[in-house]
C-alpha positions as CSV (number, residue, x, y, z in Angstrom):
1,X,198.6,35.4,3.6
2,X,200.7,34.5,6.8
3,X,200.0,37.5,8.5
4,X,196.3,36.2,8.2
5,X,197.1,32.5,9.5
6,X,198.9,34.0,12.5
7,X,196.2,36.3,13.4
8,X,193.7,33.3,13.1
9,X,195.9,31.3,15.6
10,X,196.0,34.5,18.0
11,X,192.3,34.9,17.8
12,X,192.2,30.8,18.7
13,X,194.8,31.0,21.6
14,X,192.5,34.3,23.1
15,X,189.5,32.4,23.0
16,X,191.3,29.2,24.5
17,X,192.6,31.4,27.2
18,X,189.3,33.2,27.9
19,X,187.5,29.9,28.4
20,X,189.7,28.7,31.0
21,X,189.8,31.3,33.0
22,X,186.1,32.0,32.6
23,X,185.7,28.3,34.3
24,X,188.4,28.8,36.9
25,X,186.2,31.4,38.0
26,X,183.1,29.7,38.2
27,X,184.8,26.8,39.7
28,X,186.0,29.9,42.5
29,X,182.4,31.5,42.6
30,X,180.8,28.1,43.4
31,X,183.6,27.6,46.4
32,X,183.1,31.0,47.5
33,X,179.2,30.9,47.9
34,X,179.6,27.2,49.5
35,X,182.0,28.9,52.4
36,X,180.0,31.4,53.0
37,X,176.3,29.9,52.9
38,X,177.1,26.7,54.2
39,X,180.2,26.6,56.4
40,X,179.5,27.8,59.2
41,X,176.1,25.0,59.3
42,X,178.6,22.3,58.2
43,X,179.6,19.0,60.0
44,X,183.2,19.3,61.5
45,X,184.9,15.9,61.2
46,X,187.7,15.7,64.0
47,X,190.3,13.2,63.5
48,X,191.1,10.5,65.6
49,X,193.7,7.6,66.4
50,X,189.9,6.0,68.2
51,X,188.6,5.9,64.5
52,X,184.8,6.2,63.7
53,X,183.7,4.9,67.5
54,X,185.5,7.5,69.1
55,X,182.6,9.2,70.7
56,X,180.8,5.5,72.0
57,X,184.6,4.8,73.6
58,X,184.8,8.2,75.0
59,X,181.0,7.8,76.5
60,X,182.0,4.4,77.4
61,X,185.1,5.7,79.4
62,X,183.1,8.3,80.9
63,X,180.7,5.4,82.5
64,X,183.3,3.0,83.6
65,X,185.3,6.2,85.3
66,X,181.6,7.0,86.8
67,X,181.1,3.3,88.2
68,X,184.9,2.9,89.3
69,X,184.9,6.1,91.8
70,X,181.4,5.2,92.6
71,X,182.7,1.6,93.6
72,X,185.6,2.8,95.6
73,X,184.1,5.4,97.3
74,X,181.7,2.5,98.6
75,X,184.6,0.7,99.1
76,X,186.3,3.6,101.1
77,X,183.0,3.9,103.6
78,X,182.9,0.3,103.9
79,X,186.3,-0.1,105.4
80,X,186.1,3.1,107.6
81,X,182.9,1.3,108.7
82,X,184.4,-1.3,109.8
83,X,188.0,0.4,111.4
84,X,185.1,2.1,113.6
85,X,183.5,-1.2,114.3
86,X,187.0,-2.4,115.4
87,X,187.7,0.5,117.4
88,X,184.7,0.2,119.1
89,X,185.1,-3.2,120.2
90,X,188.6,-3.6,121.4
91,X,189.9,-7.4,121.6
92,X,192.4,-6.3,124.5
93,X,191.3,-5.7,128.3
94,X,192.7,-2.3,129.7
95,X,195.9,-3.0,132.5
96,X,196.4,-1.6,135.5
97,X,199.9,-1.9,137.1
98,X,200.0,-1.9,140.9
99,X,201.5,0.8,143.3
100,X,204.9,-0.9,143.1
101,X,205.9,-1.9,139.8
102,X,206.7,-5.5,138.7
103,X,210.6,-4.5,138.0
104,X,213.7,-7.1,138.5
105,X,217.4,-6.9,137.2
106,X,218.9,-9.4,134.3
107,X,222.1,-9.5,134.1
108,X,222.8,-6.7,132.7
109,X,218.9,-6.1,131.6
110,X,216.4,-4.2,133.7
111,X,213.0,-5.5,133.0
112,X,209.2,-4.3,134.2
113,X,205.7,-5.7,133.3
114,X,204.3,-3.1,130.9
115,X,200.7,-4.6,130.1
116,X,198.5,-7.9,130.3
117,X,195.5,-8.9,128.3
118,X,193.4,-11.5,127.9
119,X,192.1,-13.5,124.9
120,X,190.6,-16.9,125.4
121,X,192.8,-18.8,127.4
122,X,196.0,-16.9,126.6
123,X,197.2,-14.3,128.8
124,X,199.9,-12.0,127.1
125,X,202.0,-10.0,129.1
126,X,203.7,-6.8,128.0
127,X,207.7,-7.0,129.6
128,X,209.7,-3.7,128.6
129,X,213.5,-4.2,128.3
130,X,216.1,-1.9,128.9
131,X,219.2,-3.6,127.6
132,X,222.4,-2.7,129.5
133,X,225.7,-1.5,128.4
134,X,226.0,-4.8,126.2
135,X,224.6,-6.0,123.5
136,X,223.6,-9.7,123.7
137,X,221.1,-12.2,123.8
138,X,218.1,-12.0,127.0
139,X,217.1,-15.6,128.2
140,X,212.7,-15.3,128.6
141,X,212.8,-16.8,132.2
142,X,208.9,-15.8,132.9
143,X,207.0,-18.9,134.2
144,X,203.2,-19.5,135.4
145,X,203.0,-21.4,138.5
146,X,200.6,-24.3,137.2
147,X,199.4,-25.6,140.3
148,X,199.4,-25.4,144.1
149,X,202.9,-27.7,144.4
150,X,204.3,-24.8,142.4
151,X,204.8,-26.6,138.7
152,X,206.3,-24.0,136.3
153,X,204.6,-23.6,133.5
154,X,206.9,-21.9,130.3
155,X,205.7,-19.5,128.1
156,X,204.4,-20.6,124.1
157,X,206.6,-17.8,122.9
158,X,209.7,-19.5,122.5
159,X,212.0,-16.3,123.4
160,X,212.4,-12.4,123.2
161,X,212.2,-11.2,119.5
162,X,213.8,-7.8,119.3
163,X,212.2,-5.8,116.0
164,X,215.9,-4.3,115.4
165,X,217.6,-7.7,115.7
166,X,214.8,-10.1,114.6
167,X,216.3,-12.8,117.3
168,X,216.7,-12.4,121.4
169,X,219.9,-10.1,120.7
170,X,218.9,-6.7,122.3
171,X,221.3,-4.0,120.9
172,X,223.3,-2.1,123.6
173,X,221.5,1.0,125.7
174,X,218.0,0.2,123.4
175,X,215.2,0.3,125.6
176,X,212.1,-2.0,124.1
177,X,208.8,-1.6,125.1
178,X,205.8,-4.4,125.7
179,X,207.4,-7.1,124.1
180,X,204.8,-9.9,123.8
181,X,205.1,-13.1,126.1
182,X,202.2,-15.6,125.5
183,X,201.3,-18.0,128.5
184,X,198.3,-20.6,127.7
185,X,195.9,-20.6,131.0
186,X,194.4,-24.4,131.6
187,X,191.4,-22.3,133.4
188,X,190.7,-19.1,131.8
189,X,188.2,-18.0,134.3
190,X,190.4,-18.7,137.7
191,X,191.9,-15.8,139.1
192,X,194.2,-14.8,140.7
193,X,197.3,-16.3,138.2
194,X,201.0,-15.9,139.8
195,X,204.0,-16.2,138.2
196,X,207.9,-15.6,138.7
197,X,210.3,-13.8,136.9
198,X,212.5,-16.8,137.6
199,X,216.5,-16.3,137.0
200,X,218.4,-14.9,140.0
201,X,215.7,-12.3,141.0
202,X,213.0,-14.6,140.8
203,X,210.0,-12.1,141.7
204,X,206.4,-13.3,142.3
205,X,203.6,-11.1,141.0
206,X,199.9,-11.9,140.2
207,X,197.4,-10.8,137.4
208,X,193.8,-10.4,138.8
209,X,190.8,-10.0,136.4
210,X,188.6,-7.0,138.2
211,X,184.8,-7.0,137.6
212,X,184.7,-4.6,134.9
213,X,187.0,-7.2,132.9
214,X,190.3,-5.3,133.1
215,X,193.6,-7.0,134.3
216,X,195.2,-5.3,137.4
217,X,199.1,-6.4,137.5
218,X,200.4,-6.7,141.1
219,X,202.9,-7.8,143.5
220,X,201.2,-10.9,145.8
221,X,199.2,-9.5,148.8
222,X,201.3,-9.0,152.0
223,X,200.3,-11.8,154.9
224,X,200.9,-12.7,158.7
C-alpha cells in the first residue's frame, strides 16, 4: 500500500515537472520567433539625459548653430568692409620733410620733426626723441608763432608722454619715434605756419600745405 502512494506522488511530481518546462519553452519559442521575425524591423529607443525631446533640441541646436555662423560670417564681411573703407580713405595727409631735416639738441635729448598732419584745425606734428645718456624728464618747448608780432602760441598737449614711462620721463639711450604734439590753428586754411623749437636752440621751421593736400615740413625759405 505505500509503495503505491509513493508511486502516485512520483507520477504527480513528473507531470508537475513536465508542465513547467513544457511552458518555459513556449515562453522561449515565442521570444525566439519575435528576435528573429521582428528585430531587426523594430524601433531602437536610445537613451538620453535630453529626455523624450531629444531629437527637436538636437534639430533645434543644429538651426541656431546654422544662424550663429551665418550671423558672424556677415558680421566678419561687414567689418572687413569697412577696415577697407577706412583704408581707403585715410584721415591723415602724407608728410614730406625738407632737404635739411628739422633736428635741434635738448639738453641731453636730440630731437627731429618726424611727420605733420592735418585734421580740422589741428595740426599734429610727429617729434622723434633720442633721449641721451640720462634718463629724465623732456620739457615740450614747441610753439606756433600766432601772429606777425611773433605771439607764441603753446601746444594743447600738455607734455611728452613716453609709452614706457607713461609721464615726460624718457628712459636713458631709448629713441622714441612720432610722438604726438597737437597745436590748434585759429585759420586752418593759411599757409605757410612757423614755429620754433624754442629752448636754447630755438629753430624756426614752417609747415606748407602743397596742392595735392600733403604737408611738406621745412626749414624758412633763405632771403636777401
Amino acid at each position: 500500500m505505500p509503495g503505491i502512494i509513493w508511486y502516485n506522488r512520483w507520477i504527480m511530481n513528473l507531470k508537475t515537472t513536465l508542465i513547467t518546462l513544457s511552458c518555459f519553452a513556449v515562453v522561449l519559442i515565442i521570444i525566439t520567433f519575435y528576435v528573429v521575425f521582428y528585430g531587426s524591423g523594430g524601433t531602437y529607443v536610445v537613451s538620453s539625459t535630453l529626455g523624450p525631446d531629444a531629437d527637436i533640441f538636437a534639430t533645434s541646436t543644429a538651426a541656431s548653430v546654422s544662424s550663429a555662423a551665418s550671423s558672424t560670417a556677415s558680421s566678419t564681411l561687414a567689418l572687413a568692409s569697412s577696415s577697407a573703407d577706412s583704408t581707403a580713405s585715410p584721415t591723415s595727409t602724407p608728410t614730406q620733410i625738407g632737404a635739411a631735416p628739422i633736428t635741434w639738441t635738448q639738453g641731453n635729448e636730440t630731437l627731429s620733426i618726424a611727420d605733420a598732419s592735418l585734421s580740422g584745425s589741428q595740426l599734429t606734428l610727429g617729434v622723434q626723441v633720442a633721449m641721451g645718456s640720462v634718463g629724465e624728464c623732456v620739457p615740450l618747448n614747441l610753439r606756433l608763432i600766432a601772429d606777425e608780432q611773433g605771439d607764441l602760441s603753446p601746444p594743447i598737449t600738455a607734455q611728452f608722454t613716453f609709452p614706457d614711462t607713461g609721464t615726460c620721463n624718457g628712459t636713458a639711450g631709448e629713441i622714441y619715434s612720432a610722438q604726438p604734439i597737437v597745436f590748434t590753428l585759429a585759420d586752418p586754411g593759411t599757409f605757410p605756419v612757423i614755429l620754433t623749437t624754442g629752448g636754447v636752440a630755438n629753430v624756426l621751421f614752417e609747415v606748407v600745405q602743397n596742392a595735392d593736400g600733403s604737408l611738406s615740413v621745412q626749414l624758412p625759405p633763405q632771403t636777401d
